[in-house]
Every structure is written in structure tokens, then in C-alpha cells.
C-alpha positions, 0 to 999 in steps of 0.5 A, spaced: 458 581 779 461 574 781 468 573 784 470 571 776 468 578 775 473 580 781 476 587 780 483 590 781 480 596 785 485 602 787 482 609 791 484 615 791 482 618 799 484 615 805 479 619 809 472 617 812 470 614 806 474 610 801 478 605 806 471 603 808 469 603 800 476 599 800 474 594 804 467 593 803 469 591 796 474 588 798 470 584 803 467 582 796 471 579 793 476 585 790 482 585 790 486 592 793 491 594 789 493 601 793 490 607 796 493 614 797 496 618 803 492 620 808 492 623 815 490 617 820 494 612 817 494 607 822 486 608 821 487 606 814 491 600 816 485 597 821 481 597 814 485 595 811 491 592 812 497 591 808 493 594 802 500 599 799 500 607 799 501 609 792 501 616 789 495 618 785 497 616 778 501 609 780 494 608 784 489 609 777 495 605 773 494 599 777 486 598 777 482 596 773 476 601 777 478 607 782 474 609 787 474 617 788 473 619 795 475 625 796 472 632 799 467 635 794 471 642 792 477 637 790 474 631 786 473 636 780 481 639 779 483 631 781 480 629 775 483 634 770 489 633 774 490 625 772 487 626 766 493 632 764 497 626 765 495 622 761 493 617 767 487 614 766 486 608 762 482 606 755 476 602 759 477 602 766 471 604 771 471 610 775 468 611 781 466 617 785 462 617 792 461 625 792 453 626 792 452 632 789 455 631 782 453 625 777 459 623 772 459 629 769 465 631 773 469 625 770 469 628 763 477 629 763 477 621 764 471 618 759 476 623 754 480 617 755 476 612 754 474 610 762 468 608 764 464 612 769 460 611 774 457 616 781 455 612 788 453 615 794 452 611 800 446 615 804 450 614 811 454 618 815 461 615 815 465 615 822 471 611 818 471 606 822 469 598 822 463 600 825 461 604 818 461 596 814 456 594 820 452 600 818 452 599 810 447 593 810 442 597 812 443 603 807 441 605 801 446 608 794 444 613 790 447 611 783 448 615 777 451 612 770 450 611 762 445 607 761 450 601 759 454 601 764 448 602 770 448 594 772 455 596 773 453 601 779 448 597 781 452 591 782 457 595 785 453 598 790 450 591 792 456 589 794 458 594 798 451 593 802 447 597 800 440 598 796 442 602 789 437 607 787 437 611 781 438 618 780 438 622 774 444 626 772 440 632 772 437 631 779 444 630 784 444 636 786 438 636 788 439 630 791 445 633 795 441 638 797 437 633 800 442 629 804 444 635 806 438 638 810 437 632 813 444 631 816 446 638 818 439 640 820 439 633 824 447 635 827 444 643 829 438 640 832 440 635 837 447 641 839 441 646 841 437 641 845 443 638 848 445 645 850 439 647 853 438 641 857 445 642 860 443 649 862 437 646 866 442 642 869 440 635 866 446 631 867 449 627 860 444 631 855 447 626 850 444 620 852 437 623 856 436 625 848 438 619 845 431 615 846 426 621 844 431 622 838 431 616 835 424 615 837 422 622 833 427 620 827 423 613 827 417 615 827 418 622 821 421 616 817 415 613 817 411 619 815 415 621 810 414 613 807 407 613 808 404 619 804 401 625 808 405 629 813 403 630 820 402 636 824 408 638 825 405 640 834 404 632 835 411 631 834 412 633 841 406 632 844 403 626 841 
């Protein structure tokens, strides 16, 4: 997308996710129309500043796309509630940011002509300017209809991001797999954590930092390149 495809963007979210989406598009060249209420609204405004706070339906009547960033066992009846007041607009882009579902759940909106499209950036977000820093090096996973793909892709390029296809049918999988990958990872450096705070190590956080980066680092690189490792030489190879 170029700035004469410049979009009227709204979002529906102001948690983690959707002010930082909100600035990154708008760090594009997009203009912000409004967001919805939030919890942290000084946050909000250090992402975004001087961008309206709008109730949902004046939020999907202003833009051109909406993004959607909202908890998982929210999205689903936010969809169907806008769609039961006839909010959503006959060619307008929709976007949601929740990994495990693909466009399937903005059904409620294609009824109404929207256009729909699913990105996930493969990040944990903080909700913080460190979170625009961090995208450049991030993928996205992209879901959309054949004919409006480019468009995701576009969009998740924008956002800094390298957009990788996922089909409908595997985002749950894909979820599954984000998932491990980050609870596993939280449990894993909690119980180490503890137990060096038992042996009396001083700052267990910062002891770890190094052999768990260096770790992560290197697993990454085997997942990369083929063959798994003994899973022994982790810890003393």
C-alpha cells in the first residue's frame, strides 16, 4: 500500500495490542479515526495521542478498516453484536489480531459486505513504544480470501512485520504453537528463577538472562536448520 492508498483506521481494543497496531499503521501513513475505551488510558495516549475515544459502532462507522484486538472469548460475540446493529459497512476491511482464529469469526461482518482479514504478529506485546521497536524483527501470520491476501500482507508489511501464510484450517494449530512456545518458555524461567533464589543466587533474573537467551538462541537455530539435538547437550554442550 502506498500513502495514496492511505486508510481511515479505527480500533476496537485498547489493551496491549491495538494502540500499538494503531500506531504502527498509523507510523505508515494511516490516519487513526478513534479507538474504544480502555483500562490504561494514559497509556493509550502515549501511543497515541490526540486519536478520539469512541464507542464501538461510531468507531466501525468512521473507518475505512477496523482493527480488532480484543481478548479471544470476546472477539467472537463483539462480531455478532456490531453485526446485530447493523454497524458494519458494505466494503470496509476488518481485521482481527487473535492468533487462533482465521476470518471465519468475522462471518457476522462479511454478511454485511466487510472484507475480512486475520493478522497475528508473533510477539509478545508489553503495550509500550518498546512493542513498535520490536515488530521490525517479527513475523505475522496471515489469513484472508484469495482476493484480498495482498491486502493482509500489505498491511502486515506495514506493520513491520514478514507475513507468512496460514490456512483457515491450521490457525488453531498455529495457536497451539504460539502458545507452547510462550507459556512454556514463562514456566520454564519462573521455576529456574525460584530455585536459584533458594540457592541464595542474588537477581535470578538477571543471572538467567544470558544462558537463557543464549539457549533460546541456539534451539532457534535447530528448529531452523533440520535435525533436533539431544535434548542432554542443551545443558552441557
Amino acid at each position: 500500500m502506498s500513502r495514496e492508498g492511505r486508510l481511515g483506521i479505527g480500533i476496537i481494543g485498547a489493551g496491549k495490542v491495538g494502540p500499538i497496531v494503531g500506531a504502527a499503521l498509523g507510523g505508515a501513513g494511516h490516519a487513526l479515526v478513534g479507538i474504544t475505551a480502555g483500562s490504561d488510558p494514559e497509556r493509550v495516549e502515549a501511543i497515541l495521542p490526540g486519536v478520539p475515544t469512541l464507542e464501538p459502532a461510531e468507531v466501525v462507522r468512521r473507518s475505512e478498516l477496523v482493527i480488532v484486538a480484543v481478548p479471544h472469548d470476546q472477539l467472537e460475540g463483539l462480531v455478532a453484536g456490531l453485526a446485530a446493529l447493523g454497524a458494519w459497512q458494505p466494503g470496509q476491511l476488518v481485521l482481527h489480531t487473535d492468533p487462533a482464529f482465521g476470518t471465519a469469526v468475522l462471518t457476522p461482518a462479511m454478511a454485511q459486505g466487510a472484507i475480512p482479514l486475520a493478522v497475528h504478529p508473533a510477539l509478545v506485546f508489553t503495550g509500550t513504544s518498546i512493542d513498535l521497536k520490536q515488530l521490525p524483527t517479527a513475523y505475522a501470520a496471515v489469513t484472508a480470501p484469495a482476493p484480498v491476501l495482498p491486502i493482509a500482507q500489505a498491511l502486515a508489511v506495514e506493520l513491520g512485520c514478514e507475513p507468512v501464510v496460514v490456512a483457515e484450517e491450521d490457525r488453531p494449530t498455529y495457536a497451539e504453537a504460539v502458545g507452547a512456545a510462550t507459556e512454556f518458555s514463562r514456566s520454564i524461567v519462573r521455576q529456574s528463577a525460584a530455585l536459584l533464589a533458594e540457592a541464595g543466587v542474588p537477581y535470578p533474573g538477571r543471572y538467567l538472562s544470558a544462558l537463557v537467551h543464549s539457549t533460546i538462541d541456539h534451539s532457534l537455530a535447530d528448529a531452523g536448520s533440520g535435525p533436533s539435538v539431544d535434548p542432554a547437550a542443551t545443558i552441557d554442550g
